[in-house]
C-alpha positions in Angstrom: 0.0 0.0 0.0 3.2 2.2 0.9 4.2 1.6 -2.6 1.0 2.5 -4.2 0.8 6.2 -2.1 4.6 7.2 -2.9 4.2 6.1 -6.7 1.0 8.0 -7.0 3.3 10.9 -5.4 5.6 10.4 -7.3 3.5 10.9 -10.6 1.3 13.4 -9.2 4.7 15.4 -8.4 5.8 15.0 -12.4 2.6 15.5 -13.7 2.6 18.7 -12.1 6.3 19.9 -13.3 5.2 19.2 -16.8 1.3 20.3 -16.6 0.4 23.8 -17.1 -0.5 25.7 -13.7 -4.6 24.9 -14.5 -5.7 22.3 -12.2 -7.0 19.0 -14.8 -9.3 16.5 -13.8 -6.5 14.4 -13.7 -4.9 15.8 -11.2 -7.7 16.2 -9.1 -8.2 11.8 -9.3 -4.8 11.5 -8.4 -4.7 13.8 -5.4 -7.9 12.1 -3.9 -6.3 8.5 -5.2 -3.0 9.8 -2.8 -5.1 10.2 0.0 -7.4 6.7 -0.2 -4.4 5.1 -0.2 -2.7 6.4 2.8 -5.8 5.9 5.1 -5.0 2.6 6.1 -1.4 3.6 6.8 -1.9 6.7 8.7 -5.0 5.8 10.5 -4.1 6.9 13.9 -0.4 7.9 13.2 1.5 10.8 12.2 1.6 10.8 8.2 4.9 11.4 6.2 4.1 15.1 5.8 5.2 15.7 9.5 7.6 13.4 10.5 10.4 15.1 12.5 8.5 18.4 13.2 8.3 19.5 16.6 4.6 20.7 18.5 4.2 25.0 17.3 3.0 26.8 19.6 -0.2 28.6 19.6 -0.7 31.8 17.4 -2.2 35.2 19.0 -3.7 35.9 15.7 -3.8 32.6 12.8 -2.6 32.9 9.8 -4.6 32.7 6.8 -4.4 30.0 4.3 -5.9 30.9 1.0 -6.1 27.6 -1.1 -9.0 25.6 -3.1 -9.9 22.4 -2.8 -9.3 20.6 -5.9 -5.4 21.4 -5.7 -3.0 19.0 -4.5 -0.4 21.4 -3.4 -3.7 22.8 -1.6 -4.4 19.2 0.2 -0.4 18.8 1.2 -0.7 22.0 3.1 -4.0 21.2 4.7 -2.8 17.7 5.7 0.1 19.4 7.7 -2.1 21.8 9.6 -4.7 19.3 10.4 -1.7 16.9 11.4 0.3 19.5 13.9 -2.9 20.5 15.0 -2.8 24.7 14.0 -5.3 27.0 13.9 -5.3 28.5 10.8 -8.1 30.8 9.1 -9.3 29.0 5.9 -10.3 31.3 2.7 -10.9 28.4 0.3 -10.3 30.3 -3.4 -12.0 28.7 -6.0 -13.2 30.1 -9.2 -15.8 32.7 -8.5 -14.7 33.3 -4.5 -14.8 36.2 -2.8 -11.3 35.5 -1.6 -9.2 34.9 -4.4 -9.1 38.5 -5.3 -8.1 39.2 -1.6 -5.5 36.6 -1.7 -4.2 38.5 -5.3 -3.9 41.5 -3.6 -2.3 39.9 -0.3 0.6 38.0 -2.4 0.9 39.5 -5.3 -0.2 36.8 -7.8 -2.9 33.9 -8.3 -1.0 31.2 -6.7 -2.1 29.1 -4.3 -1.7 27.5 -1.5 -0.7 31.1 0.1 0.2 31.1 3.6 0.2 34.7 5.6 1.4 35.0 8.6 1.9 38.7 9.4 4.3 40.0 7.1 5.5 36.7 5.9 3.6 35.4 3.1 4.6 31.9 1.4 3.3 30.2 -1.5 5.3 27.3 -1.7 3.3 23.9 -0.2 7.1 21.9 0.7 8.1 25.4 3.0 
């Protein structure tokens, strides 16, 4: 099953090199795929996205995470909150949203996932 998750990462992750930046159906199948398979693994354990990271401690205001769902950059990041257990303010940015013209004026550009936390602002899912 371990095999199964890191080959479907391993696709997803060249697909996406390769793909132009609009999200395909494609890689919407695989992202959800990635997840099914891990379930059994991870049930009840910490997942591969946070091994080694230590407990943060709690924010006096969250950060915002501007993402949408169908992105699997999106679902990394979203995996690591939920797994350290942050508080983070959610402005899910899909077409049409209210927030993805904040999140444009926030960072700069239509990227996403985009991370803000005070004056630090991060679009990359592996940082």
């Amino acid at each position: 099953m371990r095999r199964v998750a890191a080959l479907l990462l391993l696709l997803q992750n060249h697909a996406a090199a390769l793909a132009p930046p609009v999200v395909k159906a494609a890689d919407v199948a695989a992202s959800g795929l990635a997840s099914m398979a891990r379930m059994p693994v991870a049930a009840g354990k910490s997942t591969t996205v946070v091994e080694g990271l230590a407990a943060y401690p709690a924010f006096k205001t969250p950060p915002v995470l501007y993402e949408f769902e169908a992105c699997p950059y999106c679902r990394f990041v979203r995996e690591a909150v939920t797994a350290l257990d942050l508080v983070v303010d959610v402005k899910p940015c899909g077409r049409g949203s209210r927030h993805r013209a904040e999140a444009r004026k926030v960072g700069g550009k239509e990227q996403f996932p985009l991370l803000v936390d005070g004056d630090t602002v991060l679009y990359e899912s592996a940082d």
